[in-house]
GUFI-125984 format. One record per residue: residue in one letter; x, y, z of N, C-alpha, C in turn. Coordinates in steps of 0.02 Angstrom, whole numbers, plus 50000, padded with zeros to 5 digits. Layout:
AXYZXYZXYZ ...
// end
This chain:
X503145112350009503835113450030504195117549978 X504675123549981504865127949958505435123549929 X506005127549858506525126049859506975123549886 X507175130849964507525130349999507545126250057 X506835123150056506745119950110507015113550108 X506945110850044507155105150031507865102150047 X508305107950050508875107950066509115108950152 X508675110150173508695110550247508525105350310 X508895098050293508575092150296508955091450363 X508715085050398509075082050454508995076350463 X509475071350488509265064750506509145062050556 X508505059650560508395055850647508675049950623 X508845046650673509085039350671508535036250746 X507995032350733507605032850789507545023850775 X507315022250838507405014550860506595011150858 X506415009050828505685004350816505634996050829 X505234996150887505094989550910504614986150880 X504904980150843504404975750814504354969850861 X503774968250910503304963550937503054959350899 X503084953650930502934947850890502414944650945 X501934941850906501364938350923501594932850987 X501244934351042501404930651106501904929551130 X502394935151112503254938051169503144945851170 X503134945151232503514951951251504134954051236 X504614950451193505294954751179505314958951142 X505384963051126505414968851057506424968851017 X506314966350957506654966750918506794973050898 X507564977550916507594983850899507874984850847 X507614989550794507814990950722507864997550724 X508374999250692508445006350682508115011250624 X507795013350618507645018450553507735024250555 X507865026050472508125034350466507585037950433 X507645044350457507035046850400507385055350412 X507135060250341507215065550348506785071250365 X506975074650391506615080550428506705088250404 X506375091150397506855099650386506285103350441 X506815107050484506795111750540507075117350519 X506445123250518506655132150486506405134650542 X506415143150557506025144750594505825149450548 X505405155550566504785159950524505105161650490 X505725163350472506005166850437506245161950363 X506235153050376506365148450344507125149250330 X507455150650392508135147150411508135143350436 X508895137750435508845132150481509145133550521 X508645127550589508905129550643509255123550673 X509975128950716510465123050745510405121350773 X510935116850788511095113050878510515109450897 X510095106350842509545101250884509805096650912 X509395091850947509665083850968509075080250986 X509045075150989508695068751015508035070751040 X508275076151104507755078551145507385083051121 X507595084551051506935092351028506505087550973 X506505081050977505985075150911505595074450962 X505135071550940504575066650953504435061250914 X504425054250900504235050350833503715047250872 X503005044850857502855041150853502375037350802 X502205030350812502075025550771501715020150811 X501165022650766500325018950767500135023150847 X500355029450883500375033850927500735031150984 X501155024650960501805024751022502325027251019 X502645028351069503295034251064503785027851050 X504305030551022505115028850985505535033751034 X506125027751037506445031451051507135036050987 X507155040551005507635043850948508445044450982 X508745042050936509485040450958509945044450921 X509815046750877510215052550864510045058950815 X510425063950814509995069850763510915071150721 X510715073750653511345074550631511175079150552 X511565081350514511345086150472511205081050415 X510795081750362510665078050317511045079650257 X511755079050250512285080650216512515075750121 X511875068750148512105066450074511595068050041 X511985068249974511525068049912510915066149895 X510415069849872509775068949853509715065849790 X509295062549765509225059749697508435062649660 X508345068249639507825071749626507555070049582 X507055070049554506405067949498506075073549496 X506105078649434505665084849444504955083449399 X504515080549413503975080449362503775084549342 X503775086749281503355092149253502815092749197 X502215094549225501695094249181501655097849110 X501635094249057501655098349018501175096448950 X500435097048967499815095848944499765101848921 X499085100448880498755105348895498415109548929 X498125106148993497855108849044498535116149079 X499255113749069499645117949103500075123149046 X499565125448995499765125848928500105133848979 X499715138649036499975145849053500325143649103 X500545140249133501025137249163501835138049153 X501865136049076502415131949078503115137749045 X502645144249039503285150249038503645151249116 X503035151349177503225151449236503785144849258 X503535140249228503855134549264504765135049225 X504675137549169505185138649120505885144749169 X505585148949178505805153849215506075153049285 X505645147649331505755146149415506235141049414 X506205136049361506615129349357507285129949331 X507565133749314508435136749313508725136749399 X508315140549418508615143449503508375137749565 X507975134549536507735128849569508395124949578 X508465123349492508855117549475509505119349500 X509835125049487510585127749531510625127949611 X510065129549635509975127249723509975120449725 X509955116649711509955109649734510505106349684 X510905108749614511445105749637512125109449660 X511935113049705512385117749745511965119349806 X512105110149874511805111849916512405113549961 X512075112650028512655116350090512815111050086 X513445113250128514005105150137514395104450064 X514215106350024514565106049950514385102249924 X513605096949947513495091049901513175092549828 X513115086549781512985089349732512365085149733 X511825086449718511065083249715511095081449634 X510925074649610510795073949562509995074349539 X509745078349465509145078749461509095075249392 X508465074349384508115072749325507465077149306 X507415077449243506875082749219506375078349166 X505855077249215505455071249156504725075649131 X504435075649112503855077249068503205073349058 X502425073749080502145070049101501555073449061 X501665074949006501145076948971500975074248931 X501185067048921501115061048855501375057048912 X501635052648890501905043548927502655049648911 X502835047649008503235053549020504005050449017 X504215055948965504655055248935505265058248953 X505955057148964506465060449018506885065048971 X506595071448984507115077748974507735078648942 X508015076949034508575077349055508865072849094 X509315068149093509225062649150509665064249197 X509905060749245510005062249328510795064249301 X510645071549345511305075049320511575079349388 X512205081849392512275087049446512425094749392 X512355092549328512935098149290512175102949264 X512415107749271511985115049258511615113449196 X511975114449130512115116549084511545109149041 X511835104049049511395098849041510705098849063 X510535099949133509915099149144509405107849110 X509775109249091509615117149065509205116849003 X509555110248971509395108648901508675105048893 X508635100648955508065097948983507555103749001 X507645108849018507075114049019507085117848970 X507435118248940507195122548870506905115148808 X506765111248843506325105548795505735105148841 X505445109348876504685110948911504295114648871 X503685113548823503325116648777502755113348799 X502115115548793501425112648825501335108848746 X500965101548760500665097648724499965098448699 X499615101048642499115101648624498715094948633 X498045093948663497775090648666498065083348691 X498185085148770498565079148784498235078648866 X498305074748899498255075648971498795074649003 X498905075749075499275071649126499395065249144 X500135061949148500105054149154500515054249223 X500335057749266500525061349338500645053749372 X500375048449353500305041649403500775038549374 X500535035949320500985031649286501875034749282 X501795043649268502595046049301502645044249355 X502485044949418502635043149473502965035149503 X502635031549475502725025049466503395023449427 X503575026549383504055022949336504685027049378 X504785031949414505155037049453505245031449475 X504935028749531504995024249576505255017049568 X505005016449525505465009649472506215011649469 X506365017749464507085020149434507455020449490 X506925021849539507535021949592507635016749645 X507225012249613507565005549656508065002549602 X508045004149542508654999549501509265005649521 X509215010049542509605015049542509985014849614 X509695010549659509745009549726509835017449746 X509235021149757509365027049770509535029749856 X509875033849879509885032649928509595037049986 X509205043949929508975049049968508485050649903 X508075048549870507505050149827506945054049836 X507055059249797506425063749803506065065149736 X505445065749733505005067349689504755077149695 X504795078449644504385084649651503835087249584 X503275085549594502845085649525502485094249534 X502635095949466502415101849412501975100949388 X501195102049414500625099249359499935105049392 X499445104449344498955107849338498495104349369 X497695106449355497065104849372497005102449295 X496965094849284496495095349218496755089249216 X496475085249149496375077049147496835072749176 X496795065849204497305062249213497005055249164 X497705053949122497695049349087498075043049087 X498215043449159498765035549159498375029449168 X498795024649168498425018949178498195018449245 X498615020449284498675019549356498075021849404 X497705020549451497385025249498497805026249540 X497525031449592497905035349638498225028549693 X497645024149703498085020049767498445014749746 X498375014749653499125010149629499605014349646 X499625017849663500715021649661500945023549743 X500365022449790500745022549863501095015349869 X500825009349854501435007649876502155008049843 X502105008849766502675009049729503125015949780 X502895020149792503015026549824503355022649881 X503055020249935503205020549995503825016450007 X503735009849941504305005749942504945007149917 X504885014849862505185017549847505925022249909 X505515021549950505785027250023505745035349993 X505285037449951505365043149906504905046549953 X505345053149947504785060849988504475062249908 X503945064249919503365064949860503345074049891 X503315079149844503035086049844502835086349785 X502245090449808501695090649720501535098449728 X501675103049656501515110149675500895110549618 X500235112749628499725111949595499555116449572 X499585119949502499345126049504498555125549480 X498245130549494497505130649510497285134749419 X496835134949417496485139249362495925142149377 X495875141249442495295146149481495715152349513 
// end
């Protein structure tokens, strides 16, 4: 998912029947989730409603009850790798993460996205913490320098994100990790941090750069 995309969100508000063991009644609950709709050009597109979704779950259809622009605030987590493995990386990432960071806290609607700039090239250590102001989180990227002889703690960051944003009661949490091809050194394995993730309500984007 691009920059801009991130900012191009929408809200279903769709209705999920939980069945209970030997009744047919279905208990209706509402859930929200976000969406972003571009067309080729990766503009958004208007005037959706109800009738242009589809949800379903475990392949039964939901019904969707309403569509609406996704207008509040994001609570961002930018992970960024900064090992050695992403030692040619991290002039690029130095350079993209200014204009990144000014698109998202200057989204449409006038909201202000708060970000954080954490570092995951040792036991990942926070930058910059959750900010809307330019100038601050700026300071947090000019403290991005690659770690000699270090690996990725890509899990164990992920995890502690997720910790933060339930004490944080976050209310639109997103993750976006900056990392390479090369060691992972957390404690964590990969299927310790889905559930921290999922319980989190966090959109996860991971941009990988390759060395092939």
């Amino acid at each position: 998912m691009t920059a801009p995309r991130l900012l191009l969100g929408a809200l279903l508000v769709a209705v999920l029947a939980l069945t209970w063991p030997g009744r047919l009644a279905a208990q209706a609950i509402q859930k929200a989730m976000y969406v972003s709709v571009v067309n080729d050009a990766g503009a958004p597109v208007p005037d959706l409603g109800p009738a242009d979704f589809i949800v379903r779950e475990d392949n039964v259809a939901r019904e969707v009850l309403r569509v609406e622009p996704a207008v509040d605030p994001m609570q961002i987590a930018v992970l960024v790798d900064n090992s050695a493995a992403s030692r040619d990386n991290i002039s690029h990432m130095r350079q993209a993460l200014p204009t990144f960071v000014a698109t998202l806290t200057d989204g449409p609607a006038g909201q202000k996205n708060e970000v954080t700039i954490i570092a995951i090239g040792e036991r990942p250590p926070v930058l910059a913490d959750y900010s809307t102001n330019r100038a601050t989180l700026q300071k947090g990227i000019d403290r991005i320098w690659a770690l000699h002889d270090t690996g990725a703690y890509l899990m164990d960051g992920i995890t502690e994100v997720c910790q933060g944003f339930k004490k944080r009661e976050a209310g639109r949490p997103v993750i976006v990790a900056l990392t390479a091809e090369g060691p992972e050194f957390s404690n964590r394995m990969h299927d310790q941090v889905i559930d921290p993730l999922k319980a989190s309500g966090a959109a996860f984007n991971a941009i990988v750069e390759s060395s092939r």
